[in-house]
VEXMARMI-11480 format. One record per residue (C-alpha): residue number from 1; x, y, z. Coordinates in steps of 0.25 Angstrom, whole numbers, padded with zeros to 4 digits, m for minus. Layout:
(NUM,(X,Y,Z))
...
***
This chain:
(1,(m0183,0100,m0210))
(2,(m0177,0112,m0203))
(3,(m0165,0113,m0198))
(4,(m0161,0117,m0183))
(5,(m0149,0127,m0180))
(6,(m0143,0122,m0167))
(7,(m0134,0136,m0160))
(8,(m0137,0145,m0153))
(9,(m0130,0159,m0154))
(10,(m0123,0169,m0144))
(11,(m0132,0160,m0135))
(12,(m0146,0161,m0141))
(13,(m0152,0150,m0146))
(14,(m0151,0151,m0161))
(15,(m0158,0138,m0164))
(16,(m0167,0139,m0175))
(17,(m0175,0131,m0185))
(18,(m0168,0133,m0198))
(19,(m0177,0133,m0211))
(20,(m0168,0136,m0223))
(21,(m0153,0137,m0227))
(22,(m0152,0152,m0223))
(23,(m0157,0152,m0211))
(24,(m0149,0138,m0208))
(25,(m0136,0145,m0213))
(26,(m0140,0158,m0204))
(27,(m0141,0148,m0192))
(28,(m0129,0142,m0194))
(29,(m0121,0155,m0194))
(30,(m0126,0160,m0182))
(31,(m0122,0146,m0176))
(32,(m0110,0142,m0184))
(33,(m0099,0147,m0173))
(34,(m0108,0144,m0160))
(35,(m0112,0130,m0162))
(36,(m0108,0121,m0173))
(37,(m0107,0109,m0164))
(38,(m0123,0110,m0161))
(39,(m0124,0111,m0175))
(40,(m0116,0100,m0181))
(41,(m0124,0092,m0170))
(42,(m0137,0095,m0175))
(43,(m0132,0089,m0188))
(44,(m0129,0075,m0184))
(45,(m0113,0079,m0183))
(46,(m0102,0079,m0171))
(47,(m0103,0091,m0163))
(48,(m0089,0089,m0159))
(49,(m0082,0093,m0173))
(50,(m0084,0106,m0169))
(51,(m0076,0115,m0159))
(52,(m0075,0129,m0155))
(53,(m0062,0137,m0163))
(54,(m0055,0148,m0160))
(55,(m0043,0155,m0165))
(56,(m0037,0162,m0176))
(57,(m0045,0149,m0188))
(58,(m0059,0149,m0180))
(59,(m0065,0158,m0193))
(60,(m0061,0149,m0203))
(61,(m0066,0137,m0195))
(62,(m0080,0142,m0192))
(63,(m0080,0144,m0206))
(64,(m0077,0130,m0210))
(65,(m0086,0128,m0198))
(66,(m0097,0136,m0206))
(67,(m0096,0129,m0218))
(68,(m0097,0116,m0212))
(69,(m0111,0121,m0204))
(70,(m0115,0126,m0217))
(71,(m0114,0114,m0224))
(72,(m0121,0106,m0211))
(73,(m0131,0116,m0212))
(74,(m0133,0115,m0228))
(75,(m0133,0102,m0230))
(76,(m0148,0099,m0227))
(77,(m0150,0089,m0218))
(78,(m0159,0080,m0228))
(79,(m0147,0077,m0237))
(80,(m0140,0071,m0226))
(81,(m0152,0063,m0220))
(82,(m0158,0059,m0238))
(83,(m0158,0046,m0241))
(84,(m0155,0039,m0253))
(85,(m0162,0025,m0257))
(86,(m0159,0015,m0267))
(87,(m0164,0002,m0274))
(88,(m0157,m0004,m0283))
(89,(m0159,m0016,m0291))
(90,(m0150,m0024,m0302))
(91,(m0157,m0035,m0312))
(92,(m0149,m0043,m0320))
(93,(m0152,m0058,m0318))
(94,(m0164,m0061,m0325))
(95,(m0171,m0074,m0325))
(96,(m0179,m0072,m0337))
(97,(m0172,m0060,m0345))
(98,(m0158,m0056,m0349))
(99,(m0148,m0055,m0338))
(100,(m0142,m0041,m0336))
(101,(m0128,m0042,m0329))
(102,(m0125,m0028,m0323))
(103,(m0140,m0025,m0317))
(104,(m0135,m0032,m0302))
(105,(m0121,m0026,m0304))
(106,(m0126,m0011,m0307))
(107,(m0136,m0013,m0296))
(108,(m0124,m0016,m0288))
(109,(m0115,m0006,m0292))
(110,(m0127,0006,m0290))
(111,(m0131,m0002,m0276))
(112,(m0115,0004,m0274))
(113,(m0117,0016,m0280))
(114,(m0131,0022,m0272))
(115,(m0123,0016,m0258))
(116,(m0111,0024,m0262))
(117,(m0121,0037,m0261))
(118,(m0129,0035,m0250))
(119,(m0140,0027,m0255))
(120,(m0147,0016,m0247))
(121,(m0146,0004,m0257))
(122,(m0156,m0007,m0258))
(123,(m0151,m0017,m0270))
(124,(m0160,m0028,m0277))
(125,(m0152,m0038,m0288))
(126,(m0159,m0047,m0298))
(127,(m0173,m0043,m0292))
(128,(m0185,m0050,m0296))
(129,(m0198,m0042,m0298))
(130,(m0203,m0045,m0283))
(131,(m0190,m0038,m0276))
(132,(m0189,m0027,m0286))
(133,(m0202,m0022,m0283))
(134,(m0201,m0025,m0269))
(135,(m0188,m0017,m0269))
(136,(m0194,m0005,m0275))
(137,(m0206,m0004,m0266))
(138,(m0196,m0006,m0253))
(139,(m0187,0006,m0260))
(140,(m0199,0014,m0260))
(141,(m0202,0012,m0245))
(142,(m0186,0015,m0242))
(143,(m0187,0028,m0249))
(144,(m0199,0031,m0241))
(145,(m0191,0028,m0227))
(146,(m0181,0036,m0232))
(147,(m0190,0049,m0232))
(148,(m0192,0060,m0242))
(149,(m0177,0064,m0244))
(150,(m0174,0052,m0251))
(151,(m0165,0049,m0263))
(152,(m0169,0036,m0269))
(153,(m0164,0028,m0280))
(154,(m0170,0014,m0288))
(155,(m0159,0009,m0299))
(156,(m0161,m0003,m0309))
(157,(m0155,m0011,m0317))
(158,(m0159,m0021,m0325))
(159,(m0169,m0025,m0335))
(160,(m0179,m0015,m0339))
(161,(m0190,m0014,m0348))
(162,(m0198,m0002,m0354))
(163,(m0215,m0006,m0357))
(164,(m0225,0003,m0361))
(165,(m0216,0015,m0358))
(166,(m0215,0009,m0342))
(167,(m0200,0003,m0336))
(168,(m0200,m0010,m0329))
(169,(m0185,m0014,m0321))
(170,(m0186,m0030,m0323))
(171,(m0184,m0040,m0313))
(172,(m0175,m0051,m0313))
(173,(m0187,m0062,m0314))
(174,(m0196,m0055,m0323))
(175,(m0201,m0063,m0332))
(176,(m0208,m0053,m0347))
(177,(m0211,m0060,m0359))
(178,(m0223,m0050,m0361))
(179,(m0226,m0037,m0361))
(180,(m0236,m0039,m0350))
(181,(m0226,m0045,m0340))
(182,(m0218,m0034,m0339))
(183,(m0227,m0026,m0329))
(184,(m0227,m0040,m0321))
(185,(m0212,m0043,m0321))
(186,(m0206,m0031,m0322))
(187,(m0206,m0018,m0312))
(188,(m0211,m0005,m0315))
(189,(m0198,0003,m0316))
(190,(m0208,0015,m0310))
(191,(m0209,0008,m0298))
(192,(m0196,0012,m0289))
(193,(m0200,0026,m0294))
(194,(m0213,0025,m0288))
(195,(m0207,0021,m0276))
(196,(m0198,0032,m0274))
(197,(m0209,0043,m0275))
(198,(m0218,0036,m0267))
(199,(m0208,0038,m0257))
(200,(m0205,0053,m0260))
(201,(m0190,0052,m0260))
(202,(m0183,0064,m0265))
(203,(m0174,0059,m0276))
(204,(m0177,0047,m0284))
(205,(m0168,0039,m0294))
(206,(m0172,0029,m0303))
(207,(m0160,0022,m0311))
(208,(m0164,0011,m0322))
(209,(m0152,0003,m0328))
(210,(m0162,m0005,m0334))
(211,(m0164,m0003,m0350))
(212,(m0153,m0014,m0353))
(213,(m0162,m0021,m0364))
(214,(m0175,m0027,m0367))
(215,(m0173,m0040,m0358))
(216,(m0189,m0045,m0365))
(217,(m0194,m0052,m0378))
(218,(m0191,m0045,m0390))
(219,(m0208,m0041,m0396))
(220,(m0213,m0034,m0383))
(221,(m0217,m0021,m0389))
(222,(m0221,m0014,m0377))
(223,(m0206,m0016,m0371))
(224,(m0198,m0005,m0374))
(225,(m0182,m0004,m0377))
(226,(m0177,0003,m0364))
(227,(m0182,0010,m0353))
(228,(m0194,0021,m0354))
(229,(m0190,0037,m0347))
(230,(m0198,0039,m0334))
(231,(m0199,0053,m0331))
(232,(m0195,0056,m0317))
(233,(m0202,0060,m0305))
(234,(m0199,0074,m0298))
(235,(m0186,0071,m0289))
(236,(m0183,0058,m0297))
(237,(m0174,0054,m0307))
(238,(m0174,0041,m0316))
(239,(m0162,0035,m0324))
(240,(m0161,0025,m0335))
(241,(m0149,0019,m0340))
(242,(m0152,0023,m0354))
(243,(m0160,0032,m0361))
(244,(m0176,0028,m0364))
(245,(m0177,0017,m0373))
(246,(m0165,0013,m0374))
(247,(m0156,0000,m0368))
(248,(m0144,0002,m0359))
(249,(m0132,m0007,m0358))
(250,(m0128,m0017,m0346))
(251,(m0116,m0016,m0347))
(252,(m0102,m0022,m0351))
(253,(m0096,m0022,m0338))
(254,(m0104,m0024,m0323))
(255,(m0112,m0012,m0324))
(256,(m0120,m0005,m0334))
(257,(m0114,0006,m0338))
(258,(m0126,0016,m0333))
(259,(m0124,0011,m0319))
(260,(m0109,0010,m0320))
(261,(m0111,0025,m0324))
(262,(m0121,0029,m0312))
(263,(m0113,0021,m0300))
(264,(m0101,0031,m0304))
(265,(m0108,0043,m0307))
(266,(m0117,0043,m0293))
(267,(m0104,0043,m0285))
(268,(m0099,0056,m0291))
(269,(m0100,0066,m0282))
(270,(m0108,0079,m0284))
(271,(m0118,0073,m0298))
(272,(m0133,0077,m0295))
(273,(m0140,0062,m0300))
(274,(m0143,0070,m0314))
(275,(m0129,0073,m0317))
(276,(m0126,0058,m0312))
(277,(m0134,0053,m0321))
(278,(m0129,0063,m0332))
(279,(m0115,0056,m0329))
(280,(m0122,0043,m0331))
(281,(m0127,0046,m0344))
(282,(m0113,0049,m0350))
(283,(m0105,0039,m0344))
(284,(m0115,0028,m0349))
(285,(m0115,0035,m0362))
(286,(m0101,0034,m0362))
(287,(m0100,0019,m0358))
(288,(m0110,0014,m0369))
(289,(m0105,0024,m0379))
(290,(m0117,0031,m0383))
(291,(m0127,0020,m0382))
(292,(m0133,0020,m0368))
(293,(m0139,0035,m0364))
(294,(m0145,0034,m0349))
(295,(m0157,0045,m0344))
(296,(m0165,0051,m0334))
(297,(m0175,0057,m0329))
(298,(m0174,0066,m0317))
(299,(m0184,0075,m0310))
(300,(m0173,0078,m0299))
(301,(m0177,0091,m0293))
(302,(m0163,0093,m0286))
(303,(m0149,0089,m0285))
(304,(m0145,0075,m0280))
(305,(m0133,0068,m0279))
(306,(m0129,0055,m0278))
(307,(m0115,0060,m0272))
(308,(m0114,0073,m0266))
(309,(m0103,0083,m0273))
(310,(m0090,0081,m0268))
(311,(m0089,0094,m0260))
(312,(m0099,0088,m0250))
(313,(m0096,0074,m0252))
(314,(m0095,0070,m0238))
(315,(m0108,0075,m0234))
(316,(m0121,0068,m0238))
(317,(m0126,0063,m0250))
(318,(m0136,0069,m0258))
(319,(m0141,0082,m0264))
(320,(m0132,0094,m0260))
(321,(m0137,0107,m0256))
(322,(m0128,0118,m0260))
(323,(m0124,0125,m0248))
(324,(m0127,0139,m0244))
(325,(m0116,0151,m0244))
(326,(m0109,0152,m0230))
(327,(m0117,0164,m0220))
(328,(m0112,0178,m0221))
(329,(m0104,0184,m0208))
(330,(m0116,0193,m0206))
(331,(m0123,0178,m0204))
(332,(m0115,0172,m0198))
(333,(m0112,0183,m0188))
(334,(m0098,0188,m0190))
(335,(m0085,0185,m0199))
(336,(m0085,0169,m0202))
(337,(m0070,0167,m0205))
(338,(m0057,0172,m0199))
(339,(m0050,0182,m0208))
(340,(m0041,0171,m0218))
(341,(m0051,0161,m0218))
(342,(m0060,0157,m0230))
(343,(m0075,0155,m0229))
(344,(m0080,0141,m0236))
(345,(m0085,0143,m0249))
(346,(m0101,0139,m0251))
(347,(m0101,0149,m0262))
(348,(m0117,0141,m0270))
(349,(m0109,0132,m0284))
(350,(m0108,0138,m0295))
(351,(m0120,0137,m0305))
(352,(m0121,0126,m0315))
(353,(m0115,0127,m0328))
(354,(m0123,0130,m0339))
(355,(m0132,0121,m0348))
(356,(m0123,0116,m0360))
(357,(m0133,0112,m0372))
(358,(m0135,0099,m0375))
(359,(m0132,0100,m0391))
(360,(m0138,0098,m0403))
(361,(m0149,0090,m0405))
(362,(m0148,0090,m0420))
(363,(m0145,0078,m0427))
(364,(m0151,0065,m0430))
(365,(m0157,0055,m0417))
(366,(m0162,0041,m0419))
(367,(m0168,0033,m0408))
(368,(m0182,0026,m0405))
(369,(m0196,0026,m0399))
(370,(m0207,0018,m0396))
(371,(m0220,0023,m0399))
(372,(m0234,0015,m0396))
(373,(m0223,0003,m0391))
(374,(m0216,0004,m0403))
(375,(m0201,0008,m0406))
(376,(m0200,0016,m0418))
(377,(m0185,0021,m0422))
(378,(m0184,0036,m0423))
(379,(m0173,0047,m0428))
(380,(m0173,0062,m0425))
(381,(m0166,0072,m0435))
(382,(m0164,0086,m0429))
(383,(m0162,0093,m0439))
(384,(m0161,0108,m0434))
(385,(m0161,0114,m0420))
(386,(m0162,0129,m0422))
(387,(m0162,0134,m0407))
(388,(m0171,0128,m0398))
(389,(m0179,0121,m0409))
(390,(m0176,0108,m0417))
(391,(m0182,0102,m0431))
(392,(m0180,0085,m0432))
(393,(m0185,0075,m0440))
(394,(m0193,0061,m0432))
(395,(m0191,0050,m0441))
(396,(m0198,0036,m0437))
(397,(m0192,0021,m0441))
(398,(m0195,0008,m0437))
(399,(m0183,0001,m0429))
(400,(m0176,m0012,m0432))
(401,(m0185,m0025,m0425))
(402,(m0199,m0017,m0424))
(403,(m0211,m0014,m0434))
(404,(m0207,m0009,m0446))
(405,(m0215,0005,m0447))
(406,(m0210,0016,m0459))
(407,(m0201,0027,m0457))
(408,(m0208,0041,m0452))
(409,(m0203,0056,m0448))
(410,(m0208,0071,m0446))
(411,(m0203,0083,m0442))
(412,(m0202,0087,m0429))
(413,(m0199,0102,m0422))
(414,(m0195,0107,m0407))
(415,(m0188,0112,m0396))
(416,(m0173,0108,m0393))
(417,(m0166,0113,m0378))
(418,(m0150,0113,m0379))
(419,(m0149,0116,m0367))
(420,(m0156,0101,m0360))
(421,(m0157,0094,m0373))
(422,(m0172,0092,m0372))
(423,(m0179,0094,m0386))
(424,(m0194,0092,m0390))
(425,(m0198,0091,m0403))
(426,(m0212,0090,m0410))
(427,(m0218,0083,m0421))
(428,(m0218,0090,m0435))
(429,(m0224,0086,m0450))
(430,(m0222,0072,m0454))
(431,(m0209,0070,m0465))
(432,(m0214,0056,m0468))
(433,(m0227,0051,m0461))
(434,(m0231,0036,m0457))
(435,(m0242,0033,m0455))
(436,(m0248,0028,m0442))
(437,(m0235,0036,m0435))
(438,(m0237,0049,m0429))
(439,(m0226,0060,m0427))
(440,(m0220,0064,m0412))
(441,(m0217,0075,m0402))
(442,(m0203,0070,m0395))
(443,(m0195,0077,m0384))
(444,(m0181,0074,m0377))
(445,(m0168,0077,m0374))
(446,(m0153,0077,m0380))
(447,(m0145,0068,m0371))
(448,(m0132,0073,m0365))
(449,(m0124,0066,m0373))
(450,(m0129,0074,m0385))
(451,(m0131,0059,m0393))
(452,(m0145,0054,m0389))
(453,(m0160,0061,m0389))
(454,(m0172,0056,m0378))
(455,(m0185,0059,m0378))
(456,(m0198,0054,m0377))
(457,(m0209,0054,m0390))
(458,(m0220,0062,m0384))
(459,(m0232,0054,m0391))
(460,(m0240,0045,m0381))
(461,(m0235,0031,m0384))
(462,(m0224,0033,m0386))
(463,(m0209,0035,m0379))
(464,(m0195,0038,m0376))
(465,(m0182,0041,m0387))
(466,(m0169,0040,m0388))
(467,(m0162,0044,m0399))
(468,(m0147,0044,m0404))
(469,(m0141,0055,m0412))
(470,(m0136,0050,m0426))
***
């Protein structure tokens, strides 16, 4: 929505409707010294902070006078007016499963945290299927209220369960003795997603703490160790508390360690939500030593902060646009600042630091798969990485408690990035072939902490790795 400058100049009316930040800034100097009350009106503000000045200081006053306009001015008005939505929910007491004890306290503690940054909280403890999907259909329609500029954010914890590829979040009543009542019992992890892009909000967030074991009879093949990577939507980003497959911890203390990790790193000031999350990652890696890796997947198409950086941290919360360098005195229609005085500095940041490469890929990675429903232990010796291409070797083994099945491996050539980590590599000739086994194209990426591999198997039927350097 356009903008309205509110002066009038040498006693013509300057008012204008303003389209862009050059022209904004252009209004605004030919205003700045005439009528800042009018303006500061305009803005929602008290006209009455402002006064005439006269006198030997007056420059350096419009000056500061300047660079608070220009930040009124700068700051869109859509930041101030977004609004930020949130359901979570906590499931620990469960009637027919195993009982988790920090679920309720980690809902609690992130309950605290969204408030703490401007969200509009609604809570659910120990929800039974009935509320949960009740609560995710009422979220959808609150986003939806809050209009298009919306920030909104589902987090989990609990019980959560990975069939056929697809996540459920489990309720506190379910009751899953079979494969087939888990699509009955259980809800769709998908589900709060959907809601969130039906209603067209701008930023949504979806946080699962919910991989923290297999809560279902020991035999259900199609029921899969950990949670399954969802890709993320445009403008969406979703977080798991450990990497695909894989189990995370609950905890020894109140909170799990991932949530403990993310109450503390969305309060500091200035992270954009990936770099939260990357604070996350190493401070849950160095709580469980090693064993518990969190992920993501963001298709975030600009900078969102949970907390704005310090410099502006009275103003509101939200993304912060950088400001634009104050008008020139030919703009502004004569000198800006007495002689002594010093003009504030909104000089653009200085640009990022460069990409530091991730490290060597070579060495030798073990892990697992599931394939056709089936997990099946795998290693990955790099051998070489000449440049920007890599030679391993794939090498199959069955894993202790599942169908016995012989050992197999093949080459495998491809491309290695140092620069993000990601690497895709493709099937070469067999070293020692099984039969009834065929060989794979993978792809992935080198974890920040240099010590774990993702990826996904890219053969239909099967899915996610994770693998640990050895």
């Amino acid at each position: 929505m356009p903008s309205t400058s509110v002066c009038r100049s040498g006693g013509a009316d300057a008012g204008a409707v303003v389209t862009d930040a050059g022209r904004a800034l252009a209004a605004l100097a030919a205003c700045v010294d005439m009528d800042a009350g009018a303006l500061l009106a305009s803005r929602g503000l008290d006209s009455d902070v402002t006064h005439p000045v006269d006198g030997p200081g007056a420059g350096g006053v419009l000056a500061l006078g300047r660079l608070v306009l220009i930040l009124l001015v700068a700051w869109p008005a859509h930041v101030a007016a977004e609004g930020r939505v949130a359901l979570v929910i906590g499931n620990g007491a469960y009637e027919a499963l195993e009982r988790l004890k920090n679920p309720v306290n980690d809902a609690r503690l992130m309950t605290q945290a969204l408030r703490s940054a401007k969200f509009e909280v609604v809570e659910h403890m120990d929800a039974d299927e009935r509320t949960m999907k009740r609560a995710i259909q009422e979220f959808g329609r609150r986003i939806a209220g809050a209009g298009r500029d919306t920030v909104s954010i589902f987090y989990y914890a609990g019980h959560g369960l990975q069939v056929n590829g697809l996540n459920y979040l489990v309720p506190t009543r379910a009751r899953i003795q079979r494969e087939g009542d888990v699509e009955i019992e259980a809800v769709d992890a998908g589900m709060a997603l959907r809601q969130m892009e039906d209603a067209g909000s701008r930023v949504n967030i979806v946080i699962l703490d919910a991989c923290r074991n297999n809560p279902l009879p020991r035999g259900l093949r199609s029921v899969s160790r950990g949670l399954a990577t969802v890709n993320a939507p445009q403008g969406s980003l979703i977080a798991y508390s450990t990497a695909p497959g894989s189990v995370s911890v609950d905890g020894e203390g109140q909170n799990s360690p991932y949530t403990q990790a993310l109450a503390a790193a969305l309060k500091e000031p200035g992270l954009t939500a990936e770099e939260v999350f990357r604070q996350v990652r190493v401070r849950v890696l160095k709580a469980t030593r090693g064993q518990q890796v969190p992920w993501e997947t963001s298709s975030l198409t600009g900078a969102f902060y949970f907390s704005p950086p310090a410099a502006v941290a009275g103003g509101p919360a939200g993304p912060v646009v950088a400001l634009a360098p104050p008008p020139s005195d030919a703009l502004s229609g004569g000198p800006s600042r007495a002689p002594g005085t010093m003009a504030p500095d909104l000089r653009p940041a200085p640009p990022p630091p460069p990409v530091v490469p991730k490290g060597d890929i070579v060495g030798r990675w073990q892990g697992r798969y599931q394939c056709q429903r089936q997990e099946i232990g795998f290693s990955l010796d790099v051998t070489s990485a000449e440049g920007d291409r890599v030679s391993a070797v794939f090498e199959f083994f069955p894993l202790p408690g599942t169908l016995s099945i012989p050992r197999g491996s093949f080459r495998m050539a491809g491309d290695y990035n140092r620069a993000d980590g990601s690497f895709r590599l493709e099937a070469g000739d067999w070293i020692k072939r099984v039969l009834g086994f065929q060989r794979h194209d993978i792809e992935g990426q080198l974890a920040d902490n240099g010590v774990t591999l993702n990826g996904r198997v890219l053969t239909t039927g099967c899915a996610h790795f994770v693998l640990t350097r050895r």
